[in-house]
VOPA-67841 format. One line per 2 residues: number of its first residue (from 0); their letters; for each residue x negated, y, z negated of C-alpha. Coordinates in steps of 0.001 Angstrom, whole numbers. Each point is the difference from the previous one (the first is absolute). Layout:
NUM) A) X/Y/Z ~ ...
//
This chain:
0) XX) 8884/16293/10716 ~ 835/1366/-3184
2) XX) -1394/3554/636 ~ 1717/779/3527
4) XX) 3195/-2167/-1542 ~ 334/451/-3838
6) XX) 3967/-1365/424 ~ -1820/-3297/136
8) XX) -1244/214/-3731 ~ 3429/-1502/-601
10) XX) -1390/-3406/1265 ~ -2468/114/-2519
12) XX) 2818/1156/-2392 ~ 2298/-3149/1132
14) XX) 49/-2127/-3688 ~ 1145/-3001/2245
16) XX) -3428/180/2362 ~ -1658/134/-3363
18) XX) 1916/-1727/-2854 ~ -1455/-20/-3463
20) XX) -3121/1434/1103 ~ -1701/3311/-151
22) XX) -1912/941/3128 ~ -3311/655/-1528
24) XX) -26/-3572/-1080 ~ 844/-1795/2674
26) XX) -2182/-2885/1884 ~ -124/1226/3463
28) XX) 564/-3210/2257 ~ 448/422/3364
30) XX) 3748/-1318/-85 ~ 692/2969/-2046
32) XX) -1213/2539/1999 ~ 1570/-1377/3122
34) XX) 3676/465/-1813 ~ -1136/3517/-1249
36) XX) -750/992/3503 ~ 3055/-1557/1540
38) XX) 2073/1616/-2845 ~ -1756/3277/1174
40) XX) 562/-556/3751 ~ 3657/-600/-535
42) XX) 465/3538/-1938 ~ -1644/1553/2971
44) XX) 3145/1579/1974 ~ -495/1775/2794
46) XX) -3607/770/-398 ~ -2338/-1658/2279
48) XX) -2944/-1686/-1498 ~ -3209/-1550/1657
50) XX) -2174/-1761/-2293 ~ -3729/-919/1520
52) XX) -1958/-3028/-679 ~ -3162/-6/748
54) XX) -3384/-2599/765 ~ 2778/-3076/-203
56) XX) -2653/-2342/1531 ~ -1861/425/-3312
58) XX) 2628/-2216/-1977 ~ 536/-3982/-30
60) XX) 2134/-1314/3324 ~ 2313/-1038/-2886
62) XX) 184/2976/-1503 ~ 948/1629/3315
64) XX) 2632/-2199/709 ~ 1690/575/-2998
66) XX) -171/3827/242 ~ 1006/-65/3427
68) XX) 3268/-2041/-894 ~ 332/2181/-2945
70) XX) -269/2997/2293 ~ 2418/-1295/3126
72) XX) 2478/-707/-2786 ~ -59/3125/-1596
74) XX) 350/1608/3326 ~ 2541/-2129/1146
76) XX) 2336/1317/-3212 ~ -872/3361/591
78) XX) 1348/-249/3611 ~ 3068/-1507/-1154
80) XX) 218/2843/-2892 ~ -241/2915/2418
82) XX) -3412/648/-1789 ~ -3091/1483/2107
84) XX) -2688/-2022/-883 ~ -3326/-770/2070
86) XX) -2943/-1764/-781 ~ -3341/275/1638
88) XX) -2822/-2623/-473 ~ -3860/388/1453
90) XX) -1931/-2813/326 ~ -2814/-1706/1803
92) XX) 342/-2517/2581 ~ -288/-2496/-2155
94) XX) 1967/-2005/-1473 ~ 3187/-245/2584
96) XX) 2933/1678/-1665 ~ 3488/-936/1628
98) XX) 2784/2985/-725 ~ 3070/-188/1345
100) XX) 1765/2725/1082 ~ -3136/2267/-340
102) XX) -2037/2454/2602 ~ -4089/-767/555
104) XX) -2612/3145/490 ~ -3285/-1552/576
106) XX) -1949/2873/-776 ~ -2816/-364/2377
108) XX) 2194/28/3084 ~ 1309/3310/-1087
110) XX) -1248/2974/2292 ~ -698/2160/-3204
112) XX) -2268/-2611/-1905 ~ -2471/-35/2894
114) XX) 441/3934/-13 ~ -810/-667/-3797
116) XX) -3002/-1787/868 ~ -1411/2235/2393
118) XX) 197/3036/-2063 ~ -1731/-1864/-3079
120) XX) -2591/-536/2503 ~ -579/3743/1517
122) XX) -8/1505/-3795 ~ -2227/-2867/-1435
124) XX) -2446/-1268/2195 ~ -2916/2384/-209
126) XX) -2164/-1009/3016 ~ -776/3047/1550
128) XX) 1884/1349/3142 ~ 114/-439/4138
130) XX) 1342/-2488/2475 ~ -2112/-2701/-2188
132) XX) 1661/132/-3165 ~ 3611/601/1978
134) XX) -1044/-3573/1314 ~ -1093/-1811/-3522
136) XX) 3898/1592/-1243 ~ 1685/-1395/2545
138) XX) -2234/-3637/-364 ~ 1156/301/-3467
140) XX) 4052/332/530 ~ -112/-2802/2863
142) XX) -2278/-2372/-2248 ~ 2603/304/-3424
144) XX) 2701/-1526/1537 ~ 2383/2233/-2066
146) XX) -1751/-943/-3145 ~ -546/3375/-1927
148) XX) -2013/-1383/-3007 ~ -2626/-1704/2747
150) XX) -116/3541/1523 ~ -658/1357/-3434
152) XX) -2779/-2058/-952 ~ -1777/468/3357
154) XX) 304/4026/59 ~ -2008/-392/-3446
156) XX) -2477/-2229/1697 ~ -565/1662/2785
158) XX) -520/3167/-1907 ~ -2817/-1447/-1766
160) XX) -1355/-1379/3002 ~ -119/3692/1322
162) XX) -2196/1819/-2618 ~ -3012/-69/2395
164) XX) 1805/1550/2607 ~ 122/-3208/2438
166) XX) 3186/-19/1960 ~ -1367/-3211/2344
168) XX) -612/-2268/-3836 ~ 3525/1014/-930
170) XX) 1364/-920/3428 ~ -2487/-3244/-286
172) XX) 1388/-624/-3423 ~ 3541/14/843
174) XX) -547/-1978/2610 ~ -1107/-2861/-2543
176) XX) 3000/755/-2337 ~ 2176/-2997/-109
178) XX) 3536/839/922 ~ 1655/-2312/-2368
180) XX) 780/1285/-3470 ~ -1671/-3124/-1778
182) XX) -3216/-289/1911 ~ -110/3868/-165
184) XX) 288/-551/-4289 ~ -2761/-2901/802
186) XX) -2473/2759/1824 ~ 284/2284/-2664
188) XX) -1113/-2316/-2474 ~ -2738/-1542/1568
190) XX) -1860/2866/1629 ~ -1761/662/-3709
192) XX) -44/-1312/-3208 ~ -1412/3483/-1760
194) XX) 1879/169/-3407 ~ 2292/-2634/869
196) XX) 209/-714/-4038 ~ 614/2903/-1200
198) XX) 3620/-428/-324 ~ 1082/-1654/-3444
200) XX) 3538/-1254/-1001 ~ 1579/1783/-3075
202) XX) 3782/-556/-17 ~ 156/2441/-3149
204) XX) -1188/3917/1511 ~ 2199/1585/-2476
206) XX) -3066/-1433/-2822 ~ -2536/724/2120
208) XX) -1265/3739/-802 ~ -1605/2267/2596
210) XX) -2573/3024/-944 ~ 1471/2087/2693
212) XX) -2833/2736/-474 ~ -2327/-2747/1120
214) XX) 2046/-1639/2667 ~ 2697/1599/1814
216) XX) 3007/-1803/1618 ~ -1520/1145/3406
218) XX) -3084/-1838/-820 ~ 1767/-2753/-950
220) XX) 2497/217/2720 ~ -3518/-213/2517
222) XX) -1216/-2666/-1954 ~ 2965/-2444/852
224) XX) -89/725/3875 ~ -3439/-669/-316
226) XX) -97/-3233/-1429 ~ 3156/-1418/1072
228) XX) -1239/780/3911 ~ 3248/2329/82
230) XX) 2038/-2787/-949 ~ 1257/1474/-3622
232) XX) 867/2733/-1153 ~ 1121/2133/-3035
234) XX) 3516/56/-977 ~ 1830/3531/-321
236) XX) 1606/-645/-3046 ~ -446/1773/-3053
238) XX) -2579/-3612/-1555 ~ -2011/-394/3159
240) XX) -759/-3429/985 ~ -1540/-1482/2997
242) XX) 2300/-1777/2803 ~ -569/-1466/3122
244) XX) 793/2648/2690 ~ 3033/-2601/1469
246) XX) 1638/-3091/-1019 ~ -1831/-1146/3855
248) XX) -3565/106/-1983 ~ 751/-2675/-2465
250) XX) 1973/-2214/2172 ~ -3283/-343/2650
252) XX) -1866/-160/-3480 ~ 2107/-2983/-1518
254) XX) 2672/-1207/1881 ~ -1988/-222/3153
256) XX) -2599/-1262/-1757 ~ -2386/2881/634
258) XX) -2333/-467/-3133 ~ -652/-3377/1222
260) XX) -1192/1126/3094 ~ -1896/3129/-952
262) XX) -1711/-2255/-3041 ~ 391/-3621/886
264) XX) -2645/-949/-2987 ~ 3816/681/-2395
266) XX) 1448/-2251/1992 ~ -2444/-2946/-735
268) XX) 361/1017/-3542 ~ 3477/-862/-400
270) XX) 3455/2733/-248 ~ -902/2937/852
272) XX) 3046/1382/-2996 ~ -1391/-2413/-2534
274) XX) -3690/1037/238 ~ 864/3713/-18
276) XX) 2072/-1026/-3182 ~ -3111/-1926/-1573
278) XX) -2839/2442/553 ~ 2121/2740/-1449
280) XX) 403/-2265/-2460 ~ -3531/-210/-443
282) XX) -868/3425/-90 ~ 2937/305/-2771
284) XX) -1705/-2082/-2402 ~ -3641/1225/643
286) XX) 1579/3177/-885 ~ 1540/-1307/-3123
288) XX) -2757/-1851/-996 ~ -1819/3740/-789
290) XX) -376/1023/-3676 ~ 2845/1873/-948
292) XX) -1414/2618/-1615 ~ -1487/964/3525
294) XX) 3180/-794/1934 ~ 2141/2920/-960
296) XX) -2363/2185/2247 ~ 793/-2296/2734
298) XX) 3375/652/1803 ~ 1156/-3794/1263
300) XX) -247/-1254/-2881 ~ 3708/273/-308
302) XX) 518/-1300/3365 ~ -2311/-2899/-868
304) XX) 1778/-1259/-3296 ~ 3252/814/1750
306) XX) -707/-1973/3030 ~ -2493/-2855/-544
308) XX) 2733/-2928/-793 ~ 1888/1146/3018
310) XX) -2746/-220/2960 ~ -956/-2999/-1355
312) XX) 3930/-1614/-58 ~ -136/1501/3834
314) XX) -3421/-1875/782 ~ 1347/-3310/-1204
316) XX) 2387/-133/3100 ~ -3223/-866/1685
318) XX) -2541/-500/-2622 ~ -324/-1937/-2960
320) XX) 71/2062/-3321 ~ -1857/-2998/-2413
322) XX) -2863/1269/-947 ~ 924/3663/-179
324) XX) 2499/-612/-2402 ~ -2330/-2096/-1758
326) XX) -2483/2371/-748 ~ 2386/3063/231
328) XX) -458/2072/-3300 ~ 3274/178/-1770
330) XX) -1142/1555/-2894 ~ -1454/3269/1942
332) XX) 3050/23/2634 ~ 2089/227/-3034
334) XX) -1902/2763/-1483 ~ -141/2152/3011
336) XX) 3677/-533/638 ~ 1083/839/-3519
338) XX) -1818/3263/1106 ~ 2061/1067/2518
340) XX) 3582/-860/-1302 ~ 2290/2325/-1256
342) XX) 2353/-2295/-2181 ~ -1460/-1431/-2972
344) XX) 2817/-2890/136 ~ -1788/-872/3428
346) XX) -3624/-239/-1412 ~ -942/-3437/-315
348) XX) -2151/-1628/-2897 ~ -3775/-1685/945
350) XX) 1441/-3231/-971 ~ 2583/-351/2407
352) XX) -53/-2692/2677 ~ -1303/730/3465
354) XX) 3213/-1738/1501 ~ 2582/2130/-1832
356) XX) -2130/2972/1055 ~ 60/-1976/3608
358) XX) 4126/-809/341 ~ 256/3582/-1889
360) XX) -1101/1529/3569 ~ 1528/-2068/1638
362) XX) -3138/-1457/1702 ~ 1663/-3328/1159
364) XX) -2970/-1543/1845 ~ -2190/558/-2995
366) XX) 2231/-1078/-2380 ~ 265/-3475/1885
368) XX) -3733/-375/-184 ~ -352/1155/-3801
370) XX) 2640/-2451/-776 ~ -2362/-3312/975
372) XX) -2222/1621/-2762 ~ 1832/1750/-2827
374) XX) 3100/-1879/-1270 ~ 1143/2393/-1827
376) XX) 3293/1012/1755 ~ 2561/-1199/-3090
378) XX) -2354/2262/-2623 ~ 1239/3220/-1861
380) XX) -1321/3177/1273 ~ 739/3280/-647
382) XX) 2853/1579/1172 ~ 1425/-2381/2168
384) XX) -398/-3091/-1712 ~ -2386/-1934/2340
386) XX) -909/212/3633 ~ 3872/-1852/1422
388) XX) 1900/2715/-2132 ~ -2279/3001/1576
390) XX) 425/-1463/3500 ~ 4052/-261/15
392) XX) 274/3525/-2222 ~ -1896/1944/2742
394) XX) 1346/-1886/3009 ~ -2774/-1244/956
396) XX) 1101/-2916/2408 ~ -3336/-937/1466
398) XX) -1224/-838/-3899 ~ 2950/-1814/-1045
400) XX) 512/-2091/3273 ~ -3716/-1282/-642
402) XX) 835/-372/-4102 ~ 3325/-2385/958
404) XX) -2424/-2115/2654 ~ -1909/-490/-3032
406) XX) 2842/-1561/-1643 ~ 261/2207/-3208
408) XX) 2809/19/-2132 ~ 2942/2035/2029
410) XX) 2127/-258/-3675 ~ -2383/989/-2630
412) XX) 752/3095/-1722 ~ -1554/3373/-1299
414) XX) 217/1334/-3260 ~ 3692/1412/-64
416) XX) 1518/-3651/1430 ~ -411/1562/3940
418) XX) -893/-2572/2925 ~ -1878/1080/2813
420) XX) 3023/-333/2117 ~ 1771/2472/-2663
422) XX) -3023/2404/-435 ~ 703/545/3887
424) XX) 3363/-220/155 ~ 93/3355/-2377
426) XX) -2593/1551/2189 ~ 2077/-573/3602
428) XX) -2970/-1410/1689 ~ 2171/-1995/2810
430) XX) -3167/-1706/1258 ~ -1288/-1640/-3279
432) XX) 3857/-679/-812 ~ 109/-2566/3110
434) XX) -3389/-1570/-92 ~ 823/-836/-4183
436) XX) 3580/-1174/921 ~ -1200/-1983/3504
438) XX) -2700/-1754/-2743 ~ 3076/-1250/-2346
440) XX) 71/2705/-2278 ~ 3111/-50/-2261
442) XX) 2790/2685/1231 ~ 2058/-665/-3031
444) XX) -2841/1439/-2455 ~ 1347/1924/-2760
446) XX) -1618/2448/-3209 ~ 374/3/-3417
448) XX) 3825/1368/341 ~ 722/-2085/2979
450) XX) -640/2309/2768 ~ 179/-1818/2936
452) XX) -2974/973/3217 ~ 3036/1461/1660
454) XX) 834/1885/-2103 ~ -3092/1624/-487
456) XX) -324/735/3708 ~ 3350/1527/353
458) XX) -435/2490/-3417 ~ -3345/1180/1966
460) XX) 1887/270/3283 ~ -2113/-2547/1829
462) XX) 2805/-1351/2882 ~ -2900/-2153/2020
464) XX) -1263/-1511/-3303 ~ 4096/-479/-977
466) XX) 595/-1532/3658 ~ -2903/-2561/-190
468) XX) 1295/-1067/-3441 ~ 3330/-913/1089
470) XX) -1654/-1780/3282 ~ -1216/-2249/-2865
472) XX) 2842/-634/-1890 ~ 314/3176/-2722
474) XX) 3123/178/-1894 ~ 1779/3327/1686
476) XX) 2162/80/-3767 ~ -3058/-1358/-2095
478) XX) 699/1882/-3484 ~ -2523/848/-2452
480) XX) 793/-498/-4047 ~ 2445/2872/228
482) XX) 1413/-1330/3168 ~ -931/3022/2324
484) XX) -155/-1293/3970 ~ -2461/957/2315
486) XX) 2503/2659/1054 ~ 366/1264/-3128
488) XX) -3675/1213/-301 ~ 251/1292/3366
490) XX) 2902/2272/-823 ~ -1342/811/-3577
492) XX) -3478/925/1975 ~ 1598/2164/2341
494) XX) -1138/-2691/3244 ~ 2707/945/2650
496) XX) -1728/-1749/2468 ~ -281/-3141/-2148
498) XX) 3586/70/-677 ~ 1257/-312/3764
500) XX) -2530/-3136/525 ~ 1315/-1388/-3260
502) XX) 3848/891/1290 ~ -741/-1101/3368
504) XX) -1669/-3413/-1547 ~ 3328/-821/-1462
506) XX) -937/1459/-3748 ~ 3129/678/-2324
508) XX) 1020/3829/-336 ~ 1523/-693/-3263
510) XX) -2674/-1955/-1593 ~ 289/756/-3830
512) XX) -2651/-558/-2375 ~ 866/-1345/-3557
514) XX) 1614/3053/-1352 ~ 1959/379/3380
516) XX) -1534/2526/1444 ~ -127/264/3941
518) XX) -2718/1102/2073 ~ 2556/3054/712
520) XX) -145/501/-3621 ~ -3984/156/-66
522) XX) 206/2666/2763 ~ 2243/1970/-1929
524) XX) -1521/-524/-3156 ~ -3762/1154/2069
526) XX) 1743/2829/1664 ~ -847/-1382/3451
528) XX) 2390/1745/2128 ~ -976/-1666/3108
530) XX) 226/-3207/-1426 ~ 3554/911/-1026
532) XX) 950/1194/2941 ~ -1985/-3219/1955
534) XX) 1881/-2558/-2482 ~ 3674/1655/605
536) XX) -718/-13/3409 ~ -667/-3649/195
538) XX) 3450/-292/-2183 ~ -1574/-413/-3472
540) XX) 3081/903/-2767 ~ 150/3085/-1661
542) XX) 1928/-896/-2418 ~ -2313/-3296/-1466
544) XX) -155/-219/-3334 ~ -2353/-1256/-2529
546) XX) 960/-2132/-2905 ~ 258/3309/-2090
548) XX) 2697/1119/2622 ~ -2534/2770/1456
550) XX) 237/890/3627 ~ -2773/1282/2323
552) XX) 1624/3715/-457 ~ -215/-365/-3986
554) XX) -3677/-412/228 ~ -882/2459/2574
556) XX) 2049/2545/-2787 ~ -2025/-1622/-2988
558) XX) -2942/395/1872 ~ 1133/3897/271
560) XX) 87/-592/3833 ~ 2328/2337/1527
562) XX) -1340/-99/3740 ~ 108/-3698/-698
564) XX) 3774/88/-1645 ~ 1302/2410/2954
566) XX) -969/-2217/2641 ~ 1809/-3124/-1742
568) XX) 3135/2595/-276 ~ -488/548/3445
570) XX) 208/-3527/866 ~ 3130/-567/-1948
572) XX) -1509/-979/-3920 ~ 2761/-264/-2149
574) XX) -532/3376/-2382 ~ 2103/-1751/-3006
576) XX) -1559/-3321/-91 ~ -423/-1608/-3581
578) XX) -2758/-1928/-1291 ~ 678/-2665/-2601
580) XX) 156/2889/-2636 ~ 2854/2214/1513
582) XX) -2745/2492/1096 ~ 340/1891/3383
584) XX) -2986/2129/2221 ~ 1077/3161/-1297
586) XX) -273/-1581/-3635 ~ -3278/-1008/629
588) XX) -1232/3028/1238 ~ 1948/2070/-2821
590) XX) -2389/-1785/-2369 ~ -2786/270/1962
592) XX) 183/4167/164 ~ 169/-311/4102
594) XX) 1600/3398/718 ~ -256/-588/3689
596) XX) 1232/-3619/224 ~ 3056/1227/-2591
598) XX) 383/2768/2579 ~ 394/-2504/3132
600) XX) 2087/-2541/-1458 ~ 2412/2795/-1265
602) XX) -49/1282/3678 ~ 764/-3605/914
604) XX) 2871/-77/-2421 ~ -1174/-2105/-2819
606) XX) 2619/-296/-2783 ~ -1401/2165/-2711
608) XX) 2375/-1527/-3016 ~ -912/-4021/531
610) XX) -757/-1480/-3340 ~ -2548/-3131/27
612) XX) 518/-2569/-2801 ~ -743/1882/-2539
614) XX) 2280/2992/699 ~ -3066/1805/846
616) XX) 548/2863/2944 ~ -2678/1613/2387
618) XX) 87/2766/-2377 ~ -446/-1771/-3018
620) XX) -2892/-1407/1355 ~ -1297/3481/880
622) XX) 837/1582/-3291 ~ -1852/-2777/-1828
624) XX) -3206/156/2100 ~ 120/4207/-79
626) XX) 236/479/3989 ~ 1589/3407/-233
628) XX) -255/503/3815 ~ 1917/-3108/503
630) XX) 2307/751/-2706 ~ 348/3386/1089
632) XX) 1396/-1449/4156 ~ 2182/-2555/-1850
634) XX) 2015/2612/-2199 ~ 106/2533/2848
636) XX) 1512/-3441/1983 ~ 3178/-137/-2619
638) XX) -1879/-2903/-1993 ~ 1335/170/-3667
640) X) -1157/-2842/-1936
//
């Protein structure tokens, strides 16, 4: 969108889309992005605008239904806007989508997909030429049923079957061709088993080096048709990696139960997902269990270290993980992994526990079973403390949920005062946040300098954490040791989004802390100009003063803010307001040496003779502190003393 409409970088420009936070930083949720792409839908104008999403059926029916209604909305303001805006989805049959106001294509009833079809056929199939093989195209059209990948797959089969020269075996084998596009999947699979394992999972190809002087990518490329039956393929992409050849291929496989079917000896064995999980769990350790002196010539061994805990946490949906864990050997994992990571910090000592290593990856299942053995989930370990601490720092809510079941200690604390509940409260992790607080956990907590949980979450800008607090009870005005709200941090943190919750939740605008100062003040003080202009907008006081008699527009000129000071003077700052010592803005900034903030409050009209209570003028202050540029702008100004 950007490239054909670059008006629309404005939307990403629009400080209230995006308050307090710099774009390269952000957490991209899917709430966000809908409200960045309705922002840019509503800048569109008169241009017309069809966006085109495609292979819907491979998403959850939830997920459909909620971008569908995202969708219909959208379009439904666009209408009412006078904006052009169309949206096209493809999708299989299945699931059912209901769309209201919408128009249907199904593509195989179109005259120019069969035309498709039958010109695929004429420049693929290679079986010779003559009323026979005008016969076996036209077979081959009436049996697809408008199914283009079951046309595909047959051309290729057919082909083979045509090497010898027989026409009447081609004709003979697609008479035995199953028309349906599962039992045709079925055929392919069971007609040979040659190098039916050659195909090996490796998640990682980007690690995975390839001599290309001894095999090329078209070797490679011949390999995978090959062994997959023409079922998978090579990606296009710049890191090749293998994919099935259509979403259609792994729903026969799995969803349809196809495996089952094909090998019904898995079946007897248990999940299918959980035994594919534990024997690549197997081969992970074998691999491990190498000397490493001879493993660096071997190139899984990453994948092996990297991967091991994980297949094994996958197998224990269906398999128990006892006795692996019992004889797994830490002390080698730990080695091999301290190979591959980058981060010293991360490395881990050989006298670590296996269940902080376990809730560190967030290996739920296996953590449940290591905790009937090892009861070690209070003890001190590096970095995080012990295992609880590493779970609710990294999120991990499978690891914590099975750590609270076990009825540890939801209160105890790390070694700077923190509870678990606080620890995660700092990090935003919304899920750990409700699981600690639906288990009792204290929303009240406070630090060393009385920092209340809320607090916390509204200085880091974390509204769902800040929501599920005050579900529980949270003090909206809870006030540290220096009596700064909730509010206050967000304002002194720049969290504009934070601040309208906290408005909209009934916080108070003025709020001062125990020298008076207002969250206003803060923003000032931070030079946050959209906070500023957020706070006056929402009616804060311009004029609040502290209990030194400083307004927001003194410290935005003793921080040497003039952007910040001309946007107060915009809104109406008073340009000759006193503190408790007599001393005006342009005083201030006379002292400081601001040349440019002298310049704009003179432009504003500041009175250039006002004395504070010591009979001290702006250019006394400038003359005493050497500003000649200052001093210079006041004289030319008529100032005399």
């Amino acid at each position: 969108m950007l490239d054909n409409l670059p008006d629309l970088q404005e939307v990403l420009d629009d400080p209230d889309l995006f308050p307090g936070r710099q774009i390269e930083c952000l957490t991209w949720t899917i709430e966000l992005l809908q409200e960045l792409f309705s922002a840019a839908i509503t800048k569109l104008g008169e241009c017309r605008f069809t966006f085109f999403i495609d292979a819907l059926d491979e998403c959850d029916e939830y997920q459909i239904q909620e971008m569908v209604t995202y969708f219909q909305d959208l379009g439904q303001s666009a209408v009412e806007e006078g904006n052009s805006f169309y949206i096209c989805l493809s999708s299989r049959h299945y699931p059912a989508i209901d769309i209201r106001n919408s128009k249907q294509l199904t593509l195989e009833s179109q005259a120019g997909h069969g035309e498709d079809m039958a010109k695929y056929v004429r420049n693929r199939l290679r079986v010779g030429t003559g009323k026979n093989v005008e016969d076996v195209r036209a077979q081959i059209l009436e049996k697809a049923n408008g199914i283009f990948m079951w046309v595909v797959l047959v051309v290729g089969i057919l082909n083979k079957e045509f090497r010898d020269g027989r026409i009447f075996a081609v004709k003979e084998r697609l008479k035995k061709t199953p028309s349906e596009l599962s039992d045709l999947f079925k055929d392919i699979l069971r007609r040979d088993n040659t190098n039916m394992t050659d195909l090996l999972l490796y998640p990682d190809p980007e690690n995975l080096k390839l001599d290309s002087e001894k095999i090329t990518i078209d070797d490679m490329d011949r390999f995978v048709l090959n062994s997959s039956k023409g079922l998978a393929e090579l990606t296009k992409s710049k890191i090749s990696t293998v994919q099935f050849i259509h979403e259609s291929v792994q729903d026969f496989l799995v969803k349809d139960d196809g495996l089952g079917e094909l090998w019904p000896e898995l079946k007897k064995e248990g999940d299918f997902r959980s035994i594919s999980h534990n024997r690549l769990k197997q081969c992970c350790d074998t691999y491990m269990k190498l000397r490493q002196e001879a493993s660096k010539t071997f190139p899984f061994i990453e994948y092996a270290a990297r991967h091991v805990l994980y297949r094994a946490n996958e197998a224990a949906i269906g398999l128990a993980q006892d006795d692996f864990l019992e004889e797994f050997d830490l002390t080698t994992w730990i080695k091999h992994d301290n190979i591959f990571e980058k981060f010293e910090t991360r490395r881990h000592e050989l006298t670590i526990s296996f269940l902080y290593i376990l809730t560190e990856n967030n290996l739920g299942r296996l953590v449940e079973t290591r905790c009937h053995y090892e009861q070690r989930i209070g003890a001190h370990e590096k970095q995080y403390q012990n295992p609880l601490f590493a779970a609710v720092s990294n999120g991990h809510e499978e690891a914590v949920r099975v750590f609270l079941d076990q009825q540890t200690d939801i209160e105890t604390k790390d070694k700077t005062s923190r509870t678990p509940l606080s620890l995660t409260t700092q990090r935003g992790h919304e899920g750990v946040v409700k699981l600690l607080l639906e288990k009792g956990a204290n929303a009240e907590a406070e630090d060393k300098t009385g920092k209340m949980l809320i607090s916390w979450a509204a200085s880091k800008g974390h509204e769902s954490v800040v929501k599920l607090l005050l579900e529980k009870g949270a003090n909206i005005e809870a006030e540290n040791k220096t009596g700064q709200t909730p509010l206050s941090w967000a304002a002194q943190r720049e969290r504009e989004g934070m601040i309208k919750l906290l408005l909209k939740m009934g916080a108070n605008i003025e709020a001062e802390n125990k020298t008076g100062q207002t969250p206003l003040s803060w923003a000032a003080e931070r030079e946050h100009e959209g906070t500023i202009k957020l706070l006056l907008k929402m009616g804060a006081n311009i004029e609040a003063e502290n209990k030194t008699g400083r307004t927001p527009l003194s410290w935005a000129v003793k921080q040497w803010q003039d952007d910040v000071a001309q946007l107060l003077l915009n809104n109406g700052a008073n340009i000759e307001a006193e503190d408790e010592t007599g001393r005006t803005p342009l005083s201030w900034a006379a002292e400081r040496g601001r040349e440019d903030v002298v310049k704009l409050l003179l432009e504003k009209g500041a009175n250039i003779e006002t004395e504070d209570k010591t009979s001290r003028t702006p250019l006394s202050w400038a003359r005493a502190n050497g500003h000649r540029a200052v001093i210079n702008r006041l004289l030319k100004k008529g100032a005399y003393s």
